[in-house]
N, C-alpha and C positions, 0 to 999 in steps of 0.2 A: 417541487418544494425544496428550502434549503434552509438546513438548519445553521445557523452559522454564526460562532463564536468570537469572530477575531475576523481583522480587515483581509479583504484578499490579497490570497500570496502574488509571487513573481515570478514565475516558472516560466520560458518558452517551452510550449507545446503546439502541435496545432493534429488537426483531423486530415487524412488521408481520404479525398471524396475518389481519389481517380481509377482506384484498385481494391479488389476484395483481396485484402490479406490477414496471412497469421502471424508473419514475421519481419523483422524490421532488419534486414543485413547492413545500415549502416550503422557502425559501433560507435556507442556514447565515449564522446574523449572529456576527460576530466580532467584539469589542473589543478592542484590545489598546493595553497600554501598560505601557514598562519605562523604566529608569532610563536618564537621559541620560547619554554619554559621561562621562565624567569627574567626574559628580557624585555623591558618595558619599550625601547626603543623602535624596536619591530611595528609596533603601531596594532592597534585592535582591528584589522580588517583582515577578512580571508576572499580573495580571489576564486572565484569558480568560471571556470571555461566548459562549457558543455553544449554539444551537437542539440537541436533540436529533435525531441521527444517526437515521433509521427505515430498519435494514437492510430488504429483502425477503425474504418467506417462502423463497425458491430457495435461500438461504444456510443455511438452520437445515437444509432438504429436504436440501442436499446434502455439507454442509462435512464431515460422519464422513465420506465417502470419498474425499475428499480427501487424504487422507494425516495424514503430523505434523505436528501445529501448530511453527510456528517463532517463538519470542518470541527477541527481541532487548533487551538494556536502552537502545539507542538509541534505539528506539521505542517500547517500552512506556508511557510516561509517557504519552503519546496513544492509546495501542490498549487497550482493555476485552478482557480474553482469555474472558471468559464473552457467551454468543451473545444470551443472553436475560436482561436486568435493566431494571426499568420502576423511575422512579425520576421522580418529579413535583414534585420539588423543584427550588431555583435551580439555575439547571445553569453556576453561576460554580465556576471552579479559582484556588485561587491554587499558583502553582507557585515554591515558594523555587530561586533560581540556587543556593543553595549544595548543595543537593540534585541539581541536572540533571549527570544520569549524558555528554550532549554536551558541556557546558562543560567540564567536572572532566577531561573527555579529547581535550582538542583541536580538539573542531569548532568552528565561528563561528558558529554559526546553528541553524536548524531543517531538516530531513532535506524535499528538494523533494517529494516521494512520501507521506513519512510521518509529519506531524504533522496536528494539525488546522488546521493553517494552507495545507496544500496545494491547491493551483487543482486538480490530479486525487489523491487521496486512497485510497491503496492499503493495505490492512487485510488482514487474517485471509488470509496466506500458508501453505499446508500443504505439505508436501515428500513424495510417493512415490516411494519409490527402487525402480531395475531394476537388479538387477545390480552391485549395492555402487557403485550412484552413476553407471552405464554410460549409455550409448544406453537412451529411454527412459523416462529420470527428469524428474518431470514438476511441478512450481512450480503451484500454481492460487491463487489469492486474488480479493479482492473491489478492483473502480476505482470508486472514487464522482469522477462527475466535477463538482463545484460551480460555483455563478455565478462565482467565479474564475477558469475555465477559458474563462469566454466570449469567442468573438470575433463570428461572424457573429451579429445578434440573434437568440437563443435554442438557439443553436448553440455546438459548447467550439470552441476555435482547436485545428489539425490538430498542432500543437505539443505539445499538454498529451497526444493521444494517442501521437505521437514517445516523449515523455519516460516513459510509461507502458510501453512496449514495451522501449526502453533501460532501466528499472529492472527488469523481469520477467529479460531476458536475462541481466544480471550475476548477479542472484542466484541466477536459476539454475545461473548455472557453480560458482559458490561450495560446490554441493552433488557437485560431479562425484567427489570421493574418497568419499565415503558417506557422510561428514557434512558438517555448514554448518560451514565456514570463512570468515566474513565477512572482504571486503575482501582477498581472497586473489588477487584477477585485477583485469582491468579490461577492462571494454567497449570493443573495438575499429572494430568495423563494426556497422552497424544500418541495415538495407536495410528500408525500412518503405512498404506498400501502404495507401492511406485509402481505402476501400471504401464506407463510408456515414457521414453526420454524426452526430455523436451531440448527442443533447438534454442542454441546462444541469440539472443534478440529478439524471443517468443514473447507475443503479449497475448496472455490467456483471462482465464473470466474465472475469478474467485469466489466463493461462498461460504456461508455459515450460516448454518440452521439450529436451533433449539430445538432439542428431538424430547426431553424430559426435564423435570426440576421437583428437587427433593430437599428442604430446607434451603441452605447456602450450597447443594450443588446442582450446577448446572452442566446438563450432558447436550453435546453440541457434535454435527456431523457435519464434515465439507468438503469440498472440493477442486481439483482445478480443470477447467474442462476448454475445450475450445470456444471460441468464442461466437462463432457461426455453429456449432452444432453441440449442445449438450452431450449430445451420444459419443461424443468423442473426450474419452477421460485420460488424463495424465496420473489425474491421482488423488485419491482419497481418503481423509482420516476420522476417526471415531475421537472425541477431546471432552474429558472431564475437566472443567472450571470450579473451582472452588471461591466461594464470594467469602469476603472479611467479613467479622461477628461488626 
């Protein structure tokens, strides 16, 4: 099933059938360039150059039971909502600003989590509800963590997995009435364990569960695990959400 808000996006991506893997060693190259401040002559277009995304096969193996697909038009201009498209041409976008669904609505920038510009790169979020949104309800998607995310050599900085756990948490509170209500809470506490390094060009398998809820909060546990074997954790956090009155 697919819940889905807004037209689909334009990403090249495509599925990995020929190898079980965890990691992606060719590095996403990015171009980018947009019009300077104040200079109208620049023109409204930003050029993106970017390598194609090779999910792994564990993502096609498991994303049906996952739940609902959740598109967002915040994101979509960066997320491909189809799992498998092979596509061997330039893999340049041009992306007109008068088009972008974040400028036209307020934001300044690009979403940390969710563009192709992100150091940890979080995609294909599906939502299973318990209980009309109760204890239970459970967020899983895909963390690609890119050279971006690097600190220690060939290692992502404990930061980028921080930031990945705080973005699992919120939106999963976001689902606690039965449906997505984006931006309906905010992330208050985010108790985060680092368990083991993860490798530059890892794509792991994310979560967010709803463990209680007590008026407007909501306590939510997650994780990032491998993608072929739950029992293999990188890392873990306990995340208070607190919803607006």
């Amino acid at each position: 099933q697919t819940m889905t808000l807004s037209p689909p996006p334009n990403e090249t991506e495509e599925i990995a059938h020929s190898h079980r893997t965890q990691r992606d060693d060719s590095s996403d190259i990015l171009e980018l360039s947009s019009p300077s401040p104040g200079d109208a002559s620049s023109g409204p277009l930003v050029r993106l150059t970017l390598q194609k995304r090779t999910l792994p096969p564990w993502v096609a193996d498991q994303f049906e039971g996952w739940g609902e697909r959740v598109s967002l038009p915040e994101w979509d201009a960066d997320e491909k909502m189809s799992l498998e498209e092979h596509d061997d041409n330039d893999n340049d976008f041009l992306c007109s600003s008068d088009d972008d669904y974040r400028q036209n609505n307020g934001w300044k920038g690009t979403d940390l989590c969710h563009s192709v510009t992100s150091p940890v790169r979080i995609s294909h979020y599906a939502i299973q509800y318990k209980d009309n949104g109760g204890v239970g309800t459970k967020l899983t998607g895909v963390a690609h963590f890119t050279p971006n995310a690097e600190s220690h050599s060939g290692y992502c900085h404990g930061g980028s997995m921080t930031a990945a756990m705080d973005d699992v948490i919120g939106w999963t509170s976001f689902f606690v009435t039965g449906q997505c209500v984006p931006w309906s809470g905010f992330t208050a506490q985010v108790n985060v364990s680092l368990r083991r390094p993860i490798p530059v060009g890892s794509y792991l398998k994310i979560a967010g569960e709803i463990t209680k809820t007590e008026g407007r909060k909501v306590w939510i546990s997650s994780c990032l695990v491998c993608g072929n074997d739950d029992n293999e954790v990188y890392c873990t956090a306990e995340g208070l959400a607190i919803l607006k009155k």
